[in-house]
Every structure is written in structure tokens, then in C-alpha cells.
N, C-alpha and C positions, 0 to 999 in steps of 0.2 A: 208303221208302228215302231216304237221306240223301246228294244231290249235293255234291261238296265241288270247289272248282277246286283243281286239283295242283297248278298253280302256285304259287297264292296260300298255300297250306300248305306248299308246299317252303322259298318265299320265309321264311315265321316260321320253320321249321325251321333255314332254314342263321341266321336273328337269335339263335335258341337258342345256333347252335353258334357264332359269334360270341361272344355276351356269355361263355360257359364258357370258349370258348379266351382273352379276355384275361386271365379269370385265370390260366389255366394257363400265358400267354408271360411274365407277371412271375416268378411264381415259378421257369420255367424261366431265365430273364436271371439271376435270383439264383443258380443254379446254376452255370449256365457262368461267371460273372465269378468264382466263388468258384473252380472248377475250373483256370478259368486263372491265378488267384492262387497254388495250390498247383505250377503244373505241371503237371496231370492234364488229359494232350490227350487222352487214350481218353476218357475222361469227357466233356471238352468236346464232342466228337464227338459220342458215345450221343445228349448234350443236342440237338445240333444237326440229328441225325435225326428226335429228338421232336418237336421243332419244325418242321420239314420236315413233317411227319406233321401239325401242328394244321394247318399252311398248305392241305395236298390235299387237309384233310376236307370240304373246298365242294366239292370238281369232283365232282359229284352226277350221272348216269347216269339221267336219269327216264325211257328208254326201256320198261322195266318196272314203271313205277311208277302204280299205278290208284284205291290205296288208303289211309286215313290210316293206316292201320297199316303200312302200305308202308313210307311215311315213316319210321312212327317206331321202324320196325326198324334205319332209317338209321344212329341211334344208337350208334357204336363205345364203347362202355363201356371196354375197352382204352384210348385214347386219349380220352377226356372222361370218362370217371369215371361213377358214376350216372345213369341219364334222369334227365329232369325230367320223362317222359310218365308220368304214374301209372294 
């Protein structure tokens, strides 16, 4: 059987969901400046939820976390798009 340190797999884990969310906060920036260009505060808002949402995806909860598949259930596909764990 194959020991893994949690930590040290959490730690790549949330580097994953880093490198995803800066692409996801460009594209959402380009969103909102556009939405506020037109006027569209509902919209700016939704965005600004989203965004709020990449920012909490690190507050990580490893009290039940034992296994690398733990981890990488982590994964909100909702909110970051595809794994990268294949």
C-alpha cells in the first residue's frame, strides 16, 4: 500500500486550483468591466459571486480527508471546469 502525506497533496492540489482559477478570474474581469459598461449590475453581481466562489475554493476542510482520491474529489467541476486528475 502506498503512503501519501495529505498535506503535501493538498498543498499541489489547492497549486492546481490556483493555476485554473487565474484563468478563470481574467476571463471573469472581462466580464464584469463589460457588464458594467452596459449597465448590467445583475450581471456584474452573478460575476462577482463567481468570483467570491474561485476565492473559497482553498478553505479546504482535511478533517476527513485520508486519501488521494479524497483529494481529488475536491475538485468542483461546477466552479473550475474539468479535472486535471485523470
Amino acid at each position: 500500500m502506498l503512503n501519501i502525506d495529505v498535506n503535501r497533496a493538498l498543498d499541489v492540489h489547492k497549486n492546481q486550483i490556483r493555476t485554473k482559477r487565474e484563468i478563470l478570474f481574467k476571463e471573469l474581469d472581462v466580464q464584469f468591466m463589460r457588464a458594467l459598461e452596459v449597465g448590467n449590475s445583475t450581471l456584474a453581481a452573478e460575476i462577482g459571486l463567481k468570483k467570491q466562489a474561485l476565492r473559497d475554493i482553498t478553505n479546504i476542510d482535511i478533517s476527513n480527508i485520508t486519501t488521494l482520491d479524497d483529494i481529488k474529489s475536491l475538485w468542483d467541476i461546477e466552479i473550475l471546469g474539468e479535472t486535471p486528475y485523470k
